[in-house]
C-alpha beads as a LAMMPS data file, in Angstrom:
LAMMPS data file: protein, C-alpha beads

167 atoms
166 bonds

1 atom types
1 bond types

-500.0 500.0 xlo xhi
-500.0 500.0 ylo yhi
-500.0 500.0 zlo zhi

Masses

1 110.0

Atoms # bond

1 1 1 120.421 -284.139 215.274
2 1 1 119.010 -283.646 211.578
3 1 1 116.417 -286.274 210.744
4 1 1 117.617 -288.287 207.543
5 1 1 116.019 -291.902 205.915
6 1 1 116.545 -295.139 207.328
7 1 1 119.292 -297.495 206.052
8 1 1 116.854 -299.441 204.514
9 1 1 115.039 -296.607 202.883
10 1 1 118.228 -294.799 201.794
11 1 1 119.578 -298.475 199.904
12 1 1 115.775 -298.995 198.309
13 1 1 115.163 -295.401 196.837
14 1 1 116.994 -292.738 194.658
15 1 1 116.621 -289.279 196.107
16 1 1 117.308 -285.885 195.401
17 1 1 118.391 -282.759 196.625
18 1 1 119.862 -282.176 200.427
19 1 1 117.763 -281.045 202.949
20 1 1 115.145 -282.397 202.851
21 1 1 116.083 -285.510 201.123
22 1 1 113.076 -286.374 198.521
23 1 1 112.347 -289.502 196.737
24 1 1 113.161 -289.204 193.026
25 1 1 110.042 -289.652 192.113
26 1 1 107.812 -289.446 189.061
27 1 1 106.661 -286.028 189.141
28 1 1 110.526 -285.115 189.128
29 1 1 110.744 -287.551 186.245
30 1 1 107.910 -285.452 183.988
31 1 1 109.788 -282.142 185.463
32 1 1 112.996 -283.713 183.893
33 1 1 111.339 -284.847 180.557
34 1 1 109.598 -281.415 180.014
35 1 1 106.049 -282.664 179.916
36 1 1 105.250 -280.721 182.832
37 1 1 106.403 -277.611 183.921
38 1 1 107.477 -275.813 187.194
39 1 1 103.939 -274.681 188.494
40 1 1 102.338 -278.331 187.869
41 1 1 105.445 -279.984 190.087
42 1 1 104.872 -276.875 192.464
43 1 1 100.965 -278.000 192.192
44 1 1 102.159 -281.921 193.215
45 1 1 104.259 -280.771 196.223
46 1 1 101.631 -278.476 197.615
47 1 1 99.033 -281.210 197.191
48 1 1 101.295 -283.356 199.007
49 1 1 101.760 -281.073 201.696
50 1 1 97.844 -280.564 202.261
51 1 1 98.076 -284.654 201.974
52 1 1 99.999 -285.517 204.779
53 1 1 99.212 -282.488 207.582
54 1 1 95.896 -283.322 206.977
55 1 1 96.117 -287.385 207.014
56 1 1 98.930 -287.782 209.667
57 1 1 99.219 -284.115 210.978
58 1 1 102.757 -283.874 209.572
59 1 1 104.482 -280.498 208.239
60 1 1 107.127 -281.121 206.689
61 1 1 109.227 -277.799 205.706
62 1 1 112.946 -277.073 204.512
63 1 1 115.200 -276.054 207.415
64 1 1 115.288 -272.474 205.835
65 1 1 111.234 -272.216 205.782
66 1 1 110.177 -269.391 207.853
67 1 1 106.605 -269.396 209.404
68 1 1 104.488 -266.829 208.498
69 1 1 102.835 -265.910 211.469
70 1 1 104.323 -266.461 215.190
71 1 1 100.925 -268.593 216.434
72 1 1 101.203 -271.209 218.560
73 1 1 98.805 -273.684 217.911
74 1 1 96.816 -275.467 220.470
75 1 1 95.152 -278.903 219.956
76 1 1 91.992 -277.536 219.071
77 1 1 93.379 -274.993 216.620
78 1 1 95.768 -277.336 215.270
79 1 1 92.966 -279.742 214.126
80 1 1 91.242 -276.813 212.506
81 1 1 93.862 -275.896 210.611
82 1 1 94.274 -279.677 209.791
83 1 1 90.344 -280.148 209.054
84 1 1 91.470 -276.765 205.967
85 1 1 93.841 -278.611 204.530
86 1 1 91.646 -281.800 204.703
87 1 1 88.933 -279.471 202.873
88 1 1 91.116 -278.594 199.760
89 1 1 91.840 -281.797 199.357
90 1 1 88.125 -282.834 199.326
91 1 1 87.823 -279.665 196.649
92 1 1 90.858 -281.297 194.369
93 1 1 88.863 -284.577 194.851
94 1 1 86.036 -282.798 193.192
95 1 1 87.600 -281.064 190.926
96 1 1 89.889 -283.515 189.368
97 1 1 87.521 -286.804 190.702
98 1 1 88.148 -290.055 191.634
99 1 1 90.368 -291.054 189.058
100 1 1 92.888 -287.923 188.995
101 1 1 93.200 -288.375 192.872
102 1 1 94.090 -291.979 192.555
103 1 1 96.600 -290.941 190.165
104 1 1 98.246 -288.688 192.238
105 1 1 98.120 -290.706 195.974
106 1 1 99.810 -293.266 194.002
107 1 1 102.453 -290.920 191.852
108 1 1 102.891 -288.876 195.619
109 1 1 101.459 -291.206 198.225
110 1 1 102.614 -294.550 197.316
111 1 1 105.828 -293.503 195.449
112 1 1 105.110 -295.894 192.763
113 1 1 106.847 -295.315 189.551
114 1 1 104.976 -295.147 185.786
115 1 1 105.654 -299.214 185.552
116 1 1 104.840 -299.953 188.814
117 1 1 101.047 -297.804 188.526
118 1 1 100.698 -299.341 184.936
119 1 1 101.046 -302.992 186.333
120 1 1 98.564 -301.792 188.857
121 1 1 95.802 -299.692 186.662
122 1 1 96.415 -301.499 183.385
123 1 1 97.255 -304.994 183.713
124 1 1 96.067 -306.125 180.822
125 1 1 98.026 -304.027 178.663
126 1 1 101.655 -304.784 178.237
127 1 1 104.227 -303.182 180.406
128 1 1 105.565 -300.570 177.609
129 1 1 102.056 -299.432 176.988
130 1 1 100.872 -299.001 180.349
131 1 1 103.831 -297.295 181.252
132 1 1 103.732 -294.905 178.695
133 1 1 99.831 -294.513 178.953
134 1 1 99.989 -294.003 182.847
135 1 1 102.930 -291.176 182.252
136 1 1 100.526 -289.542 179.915
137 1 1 97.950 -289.491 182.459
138 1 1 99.623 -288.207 185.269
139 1 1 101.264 -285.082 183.540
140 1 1 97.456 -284.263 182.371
141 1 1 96.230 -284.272 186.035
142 1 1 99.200 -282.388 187.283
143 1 1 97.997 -279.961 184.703
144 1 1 94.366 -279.795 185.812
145 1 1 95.645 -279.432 189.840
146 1 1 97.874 -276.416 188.569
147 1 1 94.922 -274.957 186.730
148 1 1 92.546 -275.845 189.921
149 1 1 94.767 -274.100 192.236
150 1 1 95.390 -271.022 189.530
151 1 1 91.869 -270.680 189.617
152 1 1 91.479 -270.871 193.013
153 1 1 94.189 -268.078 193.274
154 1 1 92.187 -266.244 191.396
155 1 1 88.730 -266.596 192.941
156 1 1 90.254 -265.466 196.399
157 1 1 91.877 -261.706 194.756
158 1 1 95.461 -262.376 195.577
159 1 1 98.424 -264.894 194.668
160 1 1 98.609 -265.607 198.301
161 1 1 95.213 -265.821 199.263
162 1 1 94.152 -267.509 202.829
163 1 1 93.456 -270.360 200.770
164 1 1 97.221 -270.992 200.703
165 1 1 98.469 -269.446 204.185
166 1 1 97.576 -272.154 206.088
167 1 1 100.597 -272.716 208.294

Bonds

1 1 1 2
2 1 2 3
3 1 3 4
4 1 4 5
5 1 5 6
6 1 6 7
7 1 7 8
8 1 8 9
9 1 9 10
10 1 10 11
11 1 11 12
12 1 12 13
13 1 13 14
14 1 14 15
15 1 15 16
16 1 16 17
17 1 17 18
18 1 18 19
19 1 19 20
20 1 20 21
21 1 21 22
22 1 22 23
23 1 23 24
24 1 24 25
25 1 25 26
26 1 26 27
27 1 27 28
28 1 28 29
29 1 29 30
30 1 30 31
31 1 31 32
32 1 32 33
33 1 33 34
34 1 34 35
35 1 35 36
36 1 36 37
37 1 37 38
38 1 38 39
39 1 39 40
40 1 40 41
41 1 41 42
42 1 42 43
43 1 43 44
44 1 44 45
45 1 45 46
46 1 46 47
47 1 47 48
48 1 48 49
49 1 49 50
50 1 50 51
51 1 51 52
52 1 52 53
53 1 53 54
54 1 54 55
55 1 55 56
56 1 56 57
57 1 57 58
58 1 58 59
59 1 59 60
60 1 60 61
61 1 61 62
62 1 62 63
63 1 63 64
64 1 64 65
65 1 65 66
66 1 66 67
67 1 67 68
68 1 68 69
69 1 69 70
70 1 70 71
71 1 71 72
72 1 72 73
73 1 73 74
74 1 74 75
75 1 75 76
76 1 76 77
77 1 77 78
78 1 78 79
79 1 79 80
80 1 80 81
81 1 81 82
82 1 82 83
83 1 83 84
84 1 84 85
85 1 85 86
86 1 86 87
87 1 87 88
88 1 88 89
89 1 89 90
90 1 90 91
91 1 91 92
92 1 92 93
93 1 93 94
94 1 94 95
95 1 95 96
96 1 96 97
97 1 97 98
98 1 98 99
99 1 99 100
100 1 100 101
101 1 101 102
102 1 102 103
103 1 103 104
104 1 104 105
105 1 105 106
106 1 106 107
107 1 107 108
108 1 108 109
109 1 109 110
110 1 110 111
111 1 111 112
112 1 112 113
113 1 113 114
114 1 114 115
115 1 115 116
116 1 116 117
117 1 117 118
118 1 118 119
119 1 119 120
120 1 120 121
121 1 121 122
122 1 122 123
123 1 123 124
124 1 124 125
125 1 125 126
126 1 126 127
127 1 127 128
128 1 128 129
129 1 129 130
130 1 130 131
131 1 131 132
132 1 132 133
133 1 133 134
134 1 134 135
135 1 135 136
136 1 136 137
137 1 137 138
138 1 138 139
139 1 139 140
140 1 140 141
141 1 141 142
142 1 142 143
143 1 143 144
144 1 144 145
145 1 145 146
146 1 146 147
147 1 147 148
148 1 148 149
149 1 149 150
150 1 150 151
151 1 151 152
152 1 152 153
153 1 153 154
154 1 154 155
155 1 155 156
156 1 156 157
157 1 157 158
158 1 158 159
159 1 159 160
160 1 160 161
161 1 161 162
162 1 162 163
163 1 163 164
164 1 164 165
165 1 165 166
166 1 166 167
């Protein structure tokens, strides 16, 4: 039996492709507007990936996804591989600081949308402005977390380096 929304999430949000179903969300919305491109939306999803395994310990892959290795994990390995991904996010963090990783928990995390994080980070501005300001700023840290994981590409001497061959 697939896994799909509850009725109450599937009448309160606008998703997106089949399986799995995804939140429209505002990373799409940038994709769809052309101020980011592929790799920067490819840059959100893998943060979000890292995100969740290694704050609730959930993978969550397309039904088609293949594992690259045949492992079985036990507990202890599994937290290991967990305590990785919980690493790269502390190197984003660093990378990008405080303020790009609050940007994208709530663009990723929270599902907010560019009014709802402009209410929240600007509220003295009005709701146009912070809107538009808030886009702005999450397409430029989208940016830097593609260029932070090009470069980290890079530093390891492959495209798929063990940096991103976790699972």
């Amino acid at each position: 039996m697939p896994l799909s929304p509850t009725p109450e999430r599937l009448a309160r949000s606008v998703f997106t492709g089949s399986a799995p179903l995804r939140v429209l969300n505002t990373v799409q919305a940038l994709l769809n507007a052309g101020d980011i491109g592929q790799d920067a939306a490819n840059a959100a999803e893998r943060w979000y990936r890292d995100w969740m395994f290694a704050r609730e310990g959930v993978a969550d892959y397309a039904p088609a996804a293949q594992a690259a290795s045949v492992t079985r994990h036990d507990a202890v390995s599994w937290q290991l591989v967990r305590g990785r991904a919980s690493a790269r996010l502390a190197d984003v963090r660093a990378a990008l600081g405080g303020c790009g990783e609050v940007r994208l928990c709530l663009m990723m995390v929270r599902e907010m949308s560019f009014a709802q994080m402009g209410k929240t980070l600007f509220p003295h501005l009005s709701e146009a402005r912070a809107r538009l300001k808030v886009s702005a700023q999450c397409a430029m840290v989208l940016e830097q977390l593609d260029s932070f994981y090009a470069t980290a590409r890079n530093r390891h001497g492959s495209e798929k380096s063990s940096f991103e061959k976790e699972f």
